[in-house]
N, C-alpha and C positions, 0 to 999 in steps of 0.2 A: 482402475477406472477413475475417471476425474470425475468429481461431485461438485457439487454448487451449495456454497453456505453465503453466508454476507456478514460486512461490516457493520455494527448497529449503527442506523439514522438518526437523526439527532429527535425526530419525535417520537419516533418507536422508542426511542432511551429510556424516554420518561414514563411509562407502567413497569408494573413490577417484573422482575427478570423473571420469572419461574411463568407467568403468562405468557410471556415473548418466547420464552423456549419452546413451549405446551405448542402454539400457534407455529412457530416454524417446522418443529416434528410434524404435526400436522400438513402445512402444507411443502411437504416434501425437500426441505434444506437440509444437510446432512452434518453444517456446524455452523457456531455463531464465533467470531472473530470478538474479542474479549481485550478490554483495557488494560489488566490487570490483573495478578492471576487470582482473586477471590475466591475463597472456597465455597463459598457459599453458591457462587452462581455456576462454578466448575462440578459444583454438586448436582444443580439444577440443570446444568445440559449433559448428564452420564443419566439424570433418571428420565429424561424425554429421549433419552436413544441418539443422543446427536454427540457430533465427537466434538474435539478443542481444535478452532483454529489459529490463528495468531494471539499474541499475547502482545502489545504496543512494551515497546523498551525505552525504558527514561534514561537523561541523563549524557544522549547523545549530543545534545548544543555543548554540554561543555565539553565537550572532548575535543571541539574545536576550537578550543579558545588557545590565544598565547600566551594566558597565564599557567602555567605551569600546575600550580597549587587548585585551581578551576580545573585544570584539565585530569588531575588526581581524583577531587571529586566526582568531577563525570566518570571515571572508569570503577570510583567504589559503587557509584549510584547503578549501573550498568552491571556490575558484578552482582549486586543486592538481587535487583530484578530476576537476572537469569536464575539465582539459585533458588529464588523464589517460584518460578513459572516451571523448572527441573522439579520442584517438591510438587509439581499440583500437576505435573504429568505433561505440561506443553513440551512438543519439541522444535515449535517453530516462534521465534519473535519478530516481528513487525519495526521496519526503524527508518528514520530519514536523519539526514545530515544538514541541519541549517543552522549558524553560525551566531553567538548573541549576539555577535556585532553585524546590526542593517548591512553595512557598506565593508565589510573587511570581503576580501575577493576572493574565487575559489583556488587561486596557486595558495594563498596565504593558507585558505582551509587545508587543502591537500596535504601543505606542511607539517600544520599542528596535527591533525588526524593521525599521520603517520607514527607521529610518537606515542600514540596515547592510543588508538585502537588495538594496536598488536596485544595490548596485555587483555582487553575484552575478549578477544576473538580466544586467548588463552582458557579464559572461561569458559566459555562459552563450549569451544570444545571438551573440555571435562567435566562439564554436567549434560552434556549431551544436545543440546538447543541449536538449533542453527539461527542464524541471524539474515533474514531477507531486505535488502536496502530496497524503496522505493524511490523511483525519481520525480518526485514531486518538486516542482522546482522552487518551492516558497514564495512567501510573501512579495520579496525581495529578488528571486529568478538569482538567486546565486546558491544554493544548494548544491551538494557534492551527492555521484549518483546519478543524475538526469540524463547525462550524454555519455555517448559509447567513449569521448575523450576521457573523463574522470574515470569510469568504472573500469577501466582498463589499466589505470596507474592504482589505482584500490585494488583490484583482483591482483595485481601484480606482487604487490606489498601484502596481502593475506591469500592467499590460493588456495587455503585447505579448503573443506565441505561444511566450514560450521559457517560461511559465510558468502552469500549468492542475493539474486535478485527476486525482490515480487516485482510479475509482470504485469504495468499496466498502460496499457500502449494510449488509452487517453491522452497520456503527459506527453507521451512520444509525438503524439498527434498536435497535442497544441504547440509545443516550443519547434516543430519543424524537422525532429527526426522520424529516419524510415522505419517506423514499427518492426516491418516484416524482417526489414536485414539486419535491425535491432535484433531481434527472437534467432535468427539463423545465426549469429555470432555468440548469444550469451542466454540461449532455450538450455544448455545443458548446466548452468546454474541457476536455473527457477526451483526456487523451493515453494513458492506460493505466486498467487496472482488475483488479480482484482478483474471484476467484471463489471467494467466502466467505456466510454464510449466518449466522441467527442463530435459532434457539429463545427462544422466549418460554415461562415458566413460572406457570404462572396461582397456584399453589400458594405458589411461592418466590416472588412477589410478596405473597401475602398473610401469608407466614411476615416476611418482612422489607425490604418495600415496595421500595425503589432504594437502600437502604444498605446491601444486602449482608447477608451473616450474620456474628452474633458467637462463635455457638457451634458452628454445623455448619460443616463445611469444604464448600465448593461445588466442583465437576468443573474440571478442566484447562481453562483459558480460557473459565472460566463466572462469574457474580457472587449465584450464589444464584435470582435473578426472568430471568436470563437464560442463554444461551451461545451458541458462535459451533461451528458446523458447518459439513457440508459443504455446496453449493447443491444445492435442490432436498431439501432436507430439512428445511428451515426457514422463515420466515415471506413472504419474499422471493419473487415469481412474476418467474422470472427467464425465464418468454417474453417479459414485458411490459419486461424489461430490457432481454434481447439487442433487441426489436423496437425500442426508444426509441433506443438505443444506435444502430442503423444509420441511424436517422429523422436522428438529428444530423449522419450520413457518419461515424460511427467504423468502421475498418472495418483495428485491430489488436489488440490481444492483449488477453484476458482468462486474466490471469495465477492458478492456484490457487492461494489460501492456506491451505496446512491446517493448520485450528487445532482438532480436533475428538479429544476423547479417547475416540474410539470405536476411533480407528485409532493417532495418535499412541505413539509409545515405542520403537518396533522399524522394523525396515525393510521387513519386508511389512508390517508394518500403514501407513506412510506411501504404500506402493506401491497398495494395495488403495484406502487413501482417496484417493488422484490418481485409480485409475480409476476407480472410481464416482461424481468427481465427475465428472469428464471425460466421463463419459457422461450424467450429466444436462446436463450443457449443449449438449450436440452437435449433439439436435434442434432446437434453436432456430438454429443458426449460420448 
């Protein structure tokens, strides 16, 4: 059965981890999605009753670099992490693909990657971890992972099970691809997912089409034609998810990500935005 946990908010961060565990047990999250694998706080969420969900994996930027010696580091850094998140019990880590270099393009990513991911994905599969790409599309909208183009030349080049997608159709939503045919091509590699959501702005599209504004300042993880909320408040029919979702046998965590400056800044307001999303997704589960 799919459970609902979340990513920690940047104001929820700041109390102590062992109160934020206490309080999510409490109001019914079943994992908290974790930076790093700390024992300390992988202590504090096994004695609140809540399990491990992602563990964030360093070390991916350099794997795309063209330097060679950069790209060795990013794969010890990578290897370090996974053995580390294997010793504290994760079996899933959290990762994006974005490039040090602003302007280097995604062929050029794709390239480097390929030499230098296969010996991760090595890891990875022997201490047991799987590795979930998000397609966040960076700073920069050149990230590797966002489009069903790249994860398709990626999946091709790693296909084992230590390495699949977190689903989170936000992203899908805002850069313009089909969520749904997203998930009906590549639901049978979700190893995790985000419960994230995206506004569309018919207005701030026509004020300044998909490049953003130059003179207004757009909302708190918004780009002007768009923004990312909570689920269920957004363009996103997430019965048709959770239902697709289970159709594939997913049947673990959709993690929330709150990125929504309704709630965001404060620690009720990040507490309030957990549970109202938590609550739209529930009847689906």
């Amino acid at each position: 059965m799919i459970s609902v946990g979340f990513r920690i908010p940047g104001a929820l961060g700041r109390i102590p981890f062992g109160e934020m565990a206490a309080w999510a047990a409490e109001s019914g999250f079943g994992s908290i999605d974790l930076g790093s694998p700390n024992p300390e706080n992988v202590a504090a969420l096994k004695a609140n009753g809540l399990g491990l969900g992602t563990c964030d994996l360093g070390g991916t930027r350099e794997l795309l670099s063209p330097d060679e010696a950069i790209q060795k580091k990013g794969v010890e850094a990578c290897r370090s992490a996974l053995e580390a998140m294997a010793a504290q019990g994760f079996t899933k880590a959290f990762c994006t693909f974005n490039p040090p270099d602003s302007t280097q393009s995604r062929r050029v990513s794709l390239e480097n990657w390929s030499k230098s991911f296969p010996e991760v994905a090595k890891v990875a599969a022997r201490v047991g971890v799987r590795m979930a790409v998000e397609g966040w599309p960076g700073p920069n909208n050149n990230a590797l992972g966002v489009t069903p183009e790249t994860l398709r030349a990626m999946f091709a080049l790693v296909p084992g099970e230590e390495f699949g997608i977190n689903y989170d159709p936000s992203h899908l939503v805002r850069v313009g691809v089909d969520y749904q045919r997203f998930l009906r091509e590549f639901g049978g590699r979700t190893i995790h997912a985000h419960g994230k959501d995206t506004q569309l702005d018919a207005e701030g599209a026509y004020l300044y089409g998909n490049l953003g504004p130059s003179v207004d300042r757009p909302v708190h993880c918004g780009g002007g034609d768009w923004r990312y909320c909570i689920p269920g408040e957004g363009f996103v029919n997430w019965a048709w998810v959770c239902g697709e979702l289970q159709r594939h046998g997913f049947d673990d965590t959709i993690a929330i990500e709150l990125e929504d400056f309704r709630y965001n800044g404060t620690v009720d307001g990040d507490k309030l935005g957990l549970i109202r999303a938590k609550a739209n997704l529930t009847p689906y589960l």
